[in-house]
C-alpha positions in Angstrom: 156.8 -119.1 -164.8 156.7 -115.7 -164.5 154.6 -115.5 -167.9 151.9 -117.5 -166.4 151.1 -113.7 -164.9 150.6 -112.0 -168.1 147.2 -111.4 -170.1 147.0 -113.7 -173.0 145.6 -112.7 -176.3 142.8 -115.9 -176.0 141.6 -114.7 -172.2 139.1 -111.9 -172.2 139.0 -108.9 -169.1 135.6 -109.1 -167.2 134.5 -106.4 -164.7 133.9 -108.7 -161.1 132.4 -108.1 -158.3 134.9 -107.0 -155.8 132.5 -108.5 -153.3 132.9 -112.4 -154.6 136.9 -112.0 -154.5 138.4 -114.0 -151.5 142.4 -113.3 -150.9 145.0 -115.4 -152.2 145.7 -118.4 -149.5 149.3 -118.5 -150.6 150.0 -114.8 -150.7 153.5 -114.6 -148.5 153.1 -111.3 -147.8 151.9 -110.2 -144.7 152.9 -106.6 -144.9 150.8 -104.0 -147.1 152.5 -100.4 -146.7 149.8 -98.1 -146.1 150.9 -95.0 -147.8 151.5 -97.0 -151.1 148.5 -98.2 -150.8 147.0 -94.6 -150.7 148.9 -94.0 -153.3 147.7 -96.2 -155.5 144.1 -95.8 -154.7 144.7 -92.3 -155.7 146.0 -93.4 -158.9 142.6 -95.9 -159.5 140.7 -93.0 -158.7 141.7 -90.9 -161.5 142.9 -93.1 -163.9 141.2 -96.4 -163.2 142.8 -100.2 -162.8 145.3 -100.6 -166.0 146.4 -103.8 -165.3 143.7 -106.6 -164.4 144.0 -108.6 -161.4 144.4 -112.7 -162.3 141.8 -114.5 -160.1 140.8 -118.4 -160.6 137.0 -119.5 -160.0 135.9 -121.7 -157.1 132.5 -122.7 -156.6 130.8 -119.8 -155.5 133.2 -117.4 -155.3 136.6 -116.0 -157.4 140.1 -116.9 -155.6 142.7 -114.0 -156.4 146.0 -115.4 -157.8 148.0 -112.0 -158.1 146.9 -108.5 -157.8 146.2 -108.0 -153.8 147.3 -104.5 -153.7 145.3 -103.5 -156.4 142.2 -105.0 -155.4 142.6 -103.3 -151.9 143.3 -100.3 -153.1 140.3 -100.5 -155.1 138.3 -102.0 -152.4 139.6 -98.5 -150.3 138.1 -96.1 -152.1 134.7 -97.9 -152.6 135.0 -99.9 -155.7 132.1 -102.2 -156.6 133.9 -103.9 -159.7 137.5 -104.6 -160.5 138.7 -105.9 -164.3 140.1 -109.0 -164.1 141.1 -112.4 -165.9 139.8 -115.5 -165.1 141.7 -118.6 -165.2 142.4 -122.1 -164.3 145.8 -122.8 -162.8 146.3 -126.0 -159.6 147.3 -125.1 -156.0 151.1 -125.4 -156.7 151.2 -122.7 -159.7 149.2 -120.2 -157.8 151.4 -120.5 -155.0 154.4 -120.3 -157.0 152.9 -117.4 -159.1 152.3 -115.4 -155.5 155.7 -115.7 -154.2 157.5 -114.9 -157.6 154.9 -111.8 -158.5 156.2 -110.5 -154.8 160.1 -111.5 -155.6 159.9 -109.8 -158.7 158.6 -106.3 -157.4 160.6 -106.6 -154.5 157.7 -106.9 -151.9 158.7 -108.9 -149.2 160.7 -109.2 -145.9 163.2 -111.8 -145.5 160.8 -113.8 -143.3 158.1 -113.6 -146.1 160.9 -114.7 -148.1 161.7 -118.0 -146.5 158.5 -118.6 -145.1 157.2 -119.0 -149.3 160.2 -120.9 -150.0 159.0 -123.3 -147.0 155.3 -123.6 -148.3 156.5 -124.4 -151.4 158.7 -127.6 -149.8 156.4 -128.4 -147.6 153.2 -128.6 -148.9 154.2 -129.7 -152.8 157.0 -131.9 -151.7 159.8 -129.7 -153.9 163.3 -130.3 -153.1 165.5 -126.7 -152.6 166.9 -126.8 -156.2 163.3 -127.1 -158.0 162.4 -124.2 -155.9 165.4 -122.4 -156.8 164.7 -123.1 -160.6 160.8 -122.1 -160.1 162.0 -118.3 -159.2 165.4 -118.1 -160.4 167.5 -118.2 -157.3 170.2 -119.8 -156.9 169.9 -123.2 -154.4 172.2 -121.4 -151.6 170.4 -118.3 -151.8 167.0 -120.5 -150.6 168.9 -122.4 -148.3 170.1 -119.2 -146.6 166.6 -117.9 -146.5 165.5 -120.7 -145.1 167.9 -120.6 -142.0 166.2 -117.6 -140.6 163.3 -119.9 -140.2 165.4 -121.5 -137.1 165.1 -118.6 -134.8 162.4 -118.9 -132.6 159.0 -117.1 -133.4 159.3 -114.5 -130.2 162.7 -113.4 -131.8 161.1 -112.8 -134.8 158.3 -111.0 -133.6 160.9 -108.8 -132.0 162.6 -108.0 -134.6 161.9 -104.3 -136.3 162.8 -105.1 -139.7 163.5 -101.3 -140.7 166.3 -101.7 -138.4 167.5 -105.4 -138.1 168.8 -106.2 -142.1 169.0 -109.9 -143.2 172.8 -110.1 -142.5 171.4 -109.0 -138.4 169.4 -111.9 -138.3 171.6 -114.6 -139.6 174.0 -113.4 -137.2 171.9 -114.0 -134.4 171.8 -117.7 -134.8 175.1 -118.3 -134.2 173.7 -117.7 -130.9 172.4 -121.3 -129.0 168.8 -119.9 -127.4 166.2 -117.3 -127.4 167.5 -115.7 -124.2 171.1 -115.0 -125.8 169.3 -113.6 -128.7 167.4 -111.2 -127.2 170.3 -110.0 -125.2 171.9 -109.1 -128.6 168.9 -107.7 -130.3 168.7 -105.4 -127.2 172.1 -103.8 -127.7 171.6 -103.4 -131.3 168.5 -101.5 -130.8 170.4 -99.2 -127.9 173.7 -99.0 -129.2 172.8 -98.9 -132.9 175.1 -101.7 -134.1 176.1 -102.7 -138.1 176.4 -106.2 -139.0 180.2 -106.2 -137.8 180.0 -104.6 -134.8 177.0 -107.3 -134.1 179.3 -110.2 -134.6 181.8 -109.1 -132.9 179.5 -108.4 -129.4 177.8 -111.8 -130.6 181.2 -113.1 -130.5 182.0 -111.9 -127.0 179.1 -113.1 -125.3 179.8 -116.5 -127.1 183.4 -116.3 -124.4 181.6 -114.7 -121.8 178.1 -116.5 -121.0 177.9 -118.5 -118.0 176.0 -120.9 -120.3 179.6 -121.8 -121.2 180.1 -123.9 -118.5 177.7 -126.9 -119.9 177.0 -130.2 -118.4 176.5 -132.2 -121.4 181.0 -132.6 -122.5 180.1 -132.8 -125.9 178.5 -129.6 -125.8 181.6 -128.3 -123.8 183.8 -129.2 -126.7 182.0 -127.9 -129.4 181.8 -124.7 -127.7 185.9 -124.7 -126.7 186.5 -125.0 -130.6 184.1 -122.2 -131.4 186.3 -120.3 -128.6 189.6 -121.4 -129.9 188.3 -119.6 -133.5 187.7 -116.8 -132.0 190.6 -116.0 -130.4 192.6 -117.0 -133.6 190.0 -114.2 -135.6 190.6 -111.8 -132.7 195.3 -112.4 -133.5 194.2 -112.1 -137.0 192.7 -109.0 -136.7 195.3 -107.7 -134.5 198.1 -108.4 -137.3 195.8 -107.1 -139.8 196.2 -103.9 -137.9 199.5 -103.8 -137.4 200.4 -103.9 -141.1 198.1 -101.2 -141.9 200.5 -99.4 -139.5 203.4 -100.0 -142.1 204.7 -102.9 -139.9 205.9 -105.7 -141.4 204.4 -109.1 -140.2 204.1 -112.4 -140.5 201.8 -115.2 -139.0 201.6 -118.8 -139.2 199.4 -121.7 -137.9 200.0 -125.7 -137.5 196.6 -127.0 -136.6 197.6 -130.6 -134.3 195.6 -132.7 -132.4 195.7 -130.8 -129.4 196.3 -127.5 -129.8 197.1 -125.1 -132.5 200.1 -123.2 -132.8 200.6 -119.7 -133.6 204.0 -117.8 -134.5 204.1 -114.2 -134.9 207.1 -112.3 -136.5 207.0 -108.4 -135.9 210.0 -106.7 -138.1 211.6 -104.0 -136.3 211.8 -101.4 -138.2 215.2 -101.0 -137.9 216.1 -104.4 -139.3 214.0 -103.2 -142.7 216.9 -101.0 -143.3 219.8 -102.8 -142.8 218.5 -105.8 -144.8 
């Protein structure tokens, strides 16, 4: 696919009007950094466009397919014309084109991510894996990406993506509402938290949260199993460090219908020696 971005020998370079060229309506990024952008208009300026934009014609106009931070840069510092290569190419591949030209150079967000992945689901009925083969992702990667897509849109908005990395966000929706996810958001912000630290205060306020006390007693069981994990993590990483301590220790569980049983064996150290 990614070959369908590259001049061809047969296709000629035409000088356009910058004027006639309308943005890509499948571009999936939403976020131009200015200072590149000034950076590359500085590099236009002195040395001109190198690389042609790839537009496709519509009836009176041209429809860009990949290029958008060229032709803005170019369209910055007063640019009339632009070189570019004209070609015809359906809805699908010049929205497949957009998203991969961004994947490729590393352009996007992880919401710009997922939110092309959807597109391409949505509107040309692909299943996960076609995507996946169409950029070269694996399936689990887009399904991942995807998931982000479940928080609500005033989490997202909140969310300063210089400080809140992928692994942040996925996080979050272990939490069940917008409310609880804003609470956490909050103390990353204040209180600077990494990913771990964020799961584990995500964790606590899973125990903690009145909203624990549900009507509903399905939702009151799901919730006492999540609980029950927790705990169980919380012994785990208790033994965990104890033997960095030098302690010998063992743990075992029996998972039965109605509880789960632990047994912990601390060696003395004492009893090390004699044996």
């Amino acid at each position: 696919m990614w070959d369908l971005v590259q001049e061809k020998k047969s296709e000629q370079v035409r000088e356009l009007e910058i004027d006639l060229i309308r943005p890509n309506p499948y571009q999936p990024r939403r976020y131009f950094d200015s200072f590149q952008l000034e950076e590359l208009a500085r590099s236009i300026k002195e040395f001109g466009v190198i690389q042609p934009i790839l537009v496709r014609q519509q009836e009176n106009y041209y429809e860009l397919i990949a290029g958008e931070r060229r032709l803005r840069a170019s369209h910055n510092i007063g640019r009339k014309t632009i070189p570019a290569i004209i070609r015809a190419m359906s809805n699908q591949e010049v929205a497949e084109i957009a998203l991969i030209e961004n994947l490729q150079r590393e352009n996007l967000n992880y919401f710009e991510e997922a939110e092309g992945y959807q597109r391409l689901l949505q509107e040309f009925n692909l299943t996960q894996e076609e995507v996946a083969r169409r950029v070269g992702k694996g399936q689990s990667t887009i399904a991942n990406k995807l998931r982000l897509l479940k928080l609500p849109p005033q989490i997202r908005q909140e969310i300063n993506l210089d400080v809140i990395t992928e692994r942040h966000a996925r996080a979050l929706l272990k939490l069940p509402n917008a409310a609880g996810q804003a609470l956490v958001l909050k103390a990353i912000y204040e209180q600077g938290l990494n990913v771990r630290e964020t799961e584990l205060f995500i964790e606590k306020q899973l125990v903690l949260s009145p909203e624990h006390l549900l009507n509903k007693k399905r939702k009151r069981v799901v919730r006492a199993i999540t609980d029950i994990r927790i705990y169980l993590n919380a012994l785990k990483s208790a033994i965990t460090a104890i033997r960095e301590a030098g302690i010998e220790v063992k743990m075992r569980e029996k998972d039965y219908v109605h509880y789960v049983e632990v047994l912990i064996q601390i060696y003395k150290p004492q009893s090390l020696d004699k044996e």
